[in-house]
N, C-alpha and C positions, 0 to 999 in steps of 0.2 A: 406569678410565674406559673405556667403550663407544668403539668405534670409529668415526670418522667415520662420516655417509650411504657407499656405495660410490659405485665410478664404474665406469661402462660405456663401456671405449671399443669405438666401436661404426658401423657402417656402418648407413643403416636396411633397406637391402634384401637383407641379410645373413640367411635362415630361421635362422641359428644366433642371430645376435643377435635377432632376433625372440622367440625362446623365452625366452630371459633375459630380454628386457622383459617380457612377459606374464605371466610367473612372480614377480619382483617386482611387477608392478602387482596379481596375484593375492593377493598377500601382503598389500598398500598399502604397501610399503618406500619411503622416498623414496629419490633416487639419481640422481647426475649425468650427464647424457649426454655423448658429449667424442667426435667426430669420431676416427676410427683416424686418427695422426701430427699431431695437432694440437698436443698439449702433449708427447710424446716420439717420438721412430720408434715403432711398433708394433713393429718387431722387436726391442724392448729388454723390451716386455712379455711379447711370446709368441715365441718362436722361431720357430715358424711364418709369421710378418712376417702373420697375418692375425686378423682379427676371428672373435668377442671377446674381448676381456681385459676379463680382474674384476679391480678393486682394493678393495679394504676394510681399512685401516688397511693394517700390512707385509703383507698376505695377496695376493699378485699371481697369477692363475689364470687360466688356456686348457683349451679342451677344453667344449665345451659339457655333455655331462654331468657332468664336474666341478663346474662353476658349478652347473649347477642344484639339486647333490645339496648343495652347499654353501649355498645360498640355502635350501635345504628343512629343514635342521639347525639353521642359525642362526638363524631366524625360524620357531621351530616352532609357533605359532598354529595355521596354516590349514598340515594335512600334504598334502602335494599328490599321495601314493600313495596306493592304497587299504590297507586294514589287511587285508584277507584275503593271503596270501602266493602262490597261485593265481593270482589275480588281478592281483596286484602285476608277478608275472614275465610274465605273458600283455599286461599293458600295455607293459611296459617293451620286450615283444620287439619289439610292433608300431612302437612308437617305434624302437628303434635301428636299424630295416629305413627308416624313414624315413630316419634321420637319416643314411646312408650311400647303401643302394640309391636310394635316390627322390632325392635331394638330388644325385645324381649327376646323374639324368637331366634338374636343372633347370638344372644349371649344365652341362651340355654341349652346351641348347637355346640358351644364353645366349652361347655361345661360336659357334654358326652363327647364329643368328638377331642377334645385338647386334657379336660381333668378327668376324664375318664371315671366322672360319676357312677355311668353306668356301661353294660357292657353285652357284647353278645343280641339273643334277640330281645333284649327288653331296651338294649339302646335303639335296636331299629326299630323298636314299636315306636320310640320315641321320636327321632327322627323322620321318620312315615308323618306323624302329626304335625311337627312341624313343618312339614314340606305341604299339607293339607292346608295347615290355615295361611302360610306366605303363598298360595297359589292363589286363594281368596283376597287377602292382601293385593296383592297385584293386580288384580280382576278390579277392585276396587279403585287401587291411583290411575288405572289408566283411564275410567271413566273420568279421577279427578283433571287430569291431564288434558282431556280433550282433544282437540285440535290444537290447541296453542303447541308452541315451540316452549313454552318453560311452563310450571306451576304457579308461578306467580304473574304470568301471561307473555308478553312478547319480548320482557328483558327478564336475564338471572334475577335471581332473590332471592327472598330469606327462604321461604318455604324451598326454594331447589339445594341450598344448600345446608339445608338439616338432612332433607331426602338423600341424597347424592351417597355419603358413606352408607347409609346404611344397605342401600340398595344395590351399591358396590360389593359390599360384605357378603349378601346375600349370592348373587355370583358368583364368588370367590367358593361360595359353602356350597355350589353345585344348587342353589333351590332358587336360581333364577332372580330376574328376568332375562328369555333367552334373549337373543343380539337382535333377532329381526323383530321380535316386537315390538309395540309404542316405546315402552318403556326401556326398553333394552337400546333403543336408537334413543332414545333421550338420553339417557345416560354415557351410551358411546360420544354424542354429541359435545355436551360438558367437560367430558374431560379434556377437551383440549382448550379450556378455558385452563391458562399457567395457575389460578389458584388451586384450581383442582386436582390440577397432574400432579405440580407439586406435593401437595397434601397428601397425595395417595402413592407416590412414590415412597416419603416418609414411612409411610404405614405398611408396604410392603416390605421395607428394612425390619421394621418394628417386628413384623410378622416370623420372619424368618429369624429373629433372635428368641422370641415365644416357640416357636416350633423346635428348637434346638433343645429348650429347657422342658417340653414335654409336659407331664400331669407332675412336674418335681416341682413343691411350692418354697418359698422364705418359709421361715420357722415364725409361726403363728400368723402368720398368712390364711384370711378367712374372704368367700368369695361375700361379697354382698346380694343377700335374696330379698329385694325392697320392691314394694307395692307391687306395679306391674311384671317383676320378672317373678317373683314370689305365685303370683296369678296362674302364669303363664305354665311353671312345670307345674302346678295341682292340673287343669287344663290338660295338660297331653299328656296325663296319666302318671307324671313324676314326685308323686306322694311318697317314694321309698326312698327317690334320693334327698329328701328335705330330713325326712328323719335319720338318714343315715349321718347326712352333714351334722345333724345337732348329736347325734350318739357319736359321731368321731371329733365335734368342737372343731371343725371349719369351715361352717357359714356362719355369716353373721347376718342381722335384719336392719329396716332403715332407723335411724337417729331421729329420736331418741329412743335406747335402748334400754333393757334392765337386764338384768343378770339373772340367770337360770341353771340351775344343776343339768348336769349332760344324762342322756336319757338311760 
């Protein structure tokens, strides 16, 4: 017997979980959404204690490309790379510079601009940086972009839809891409692909329910500062907010962790 619908447990304003919604909506997969910690901790899913987890019958999965490469396998219908191998790797690279370098700099915007890490002129030094290197960023996918109509070349794919939130987000955070751009018209584009609006309507709900709750967190609520975003504030000069998070005990680093006296 076929395994359940999956379940996504999932945050909406999550670029990672984003991807995974898209990519099954892409697919037409049905599949349950479920709030991260609603029906278990999240940290019993993913060790990481963060979104997404994939569940599908005993198959319990983290790691966004995991998920996706696993969504792409199991529902092989609509393959979501392109078949030329060229081209496959030139999507996938543009993607995983997303889903790391870029994906850093929306969650460190999120972290002065929404938790109010820092403030004043040292959050616009911060800000100034990052708006330096996502202009770079951008300079960079639109060469990856070409002429083609998508990333992964003349149909949607995987590589557009890792891209797509983040570069949505980016917009959203005023640091572009503007509209008339390549990239700004690729993205305008897309979205009128129903996986996409959908997914990004979600996320605007999402947004406006974070925006309400401001820099107020849960009680022992710790952001996660892992590999690339860790990278990213030493980079744009945010060495004060890393110590400050360990001298107040709420960040935390990637799994596996060990325990440390606060500073």
């Amino acid at each position: 017997m076929a395994p359940a619908q999956p379940t996504l447990h999932e945050h909406p304003l999550s670029p990672y979980v984003q991807s995974v919604k898209i990519a099954l909506r892409e697919k037409d997969i049905a599949f349950t959404k479920t709030p991260a910690g609603s029906i278990a901790p999240i940290g019993t899913l993913n060790p990481r204690a963060e979104v997404p987890a994939f569940v599908h019958g005993d198959v319990t999965l983290f790691e966004t490309p995991v998920i996706l490469e696993y969504i792409n396998d199991t529902w092989p219908s609509t393959n979501l790379h392109p078949s030329d191998p060229t081209r496959k790797a030139l999507a996938s690279l543009a993607a995983q510079v997303c889903l790391t370098q870029y994906e850093a700099l929306m969650w460190a915007a999120g972290e002065i601009r929404i938790f109010k890490r820092a403030e004043g002129a040292v959050a616009e030094k911060l800000i100034a940086n990052i708006q330096t290197i996502a202009t770079e960023l951008q300079e960079w996918l639109t060469v990856k972009l070409g002429e083609g109509s998508y990333f992964s070349g003349e149909q949607f794919g995987m590589a557009d839809l890792c891209i797509a939130p983040i570069l949505n987000s980016s917009v959203g955070s005023g640091l572009g891409p503007e509209k008339d751009t390549p990239l700004g018209k690729w993205l305008d584009r897309i979205k009128q692909r129903t996986s996409v609006r959908t997914t990004f309507d979600e996320a605007r709900e999402g947004l406006k329910t974070m925006t309400k709750l401001g820099a107020k967190r849960p009680a022992g609520f710790k952001r996660e500062y892992r590999d690339h975003r860790l990278d990213l504030m030493v980079r744009i000069g945010g060495v004060q907010v890393v110590v400050d998070g360990l001298r107040n005990d709420n960040i935390r680093f990637s799994w596996p962790d060990v325990s440390r006296s606060k500073l």
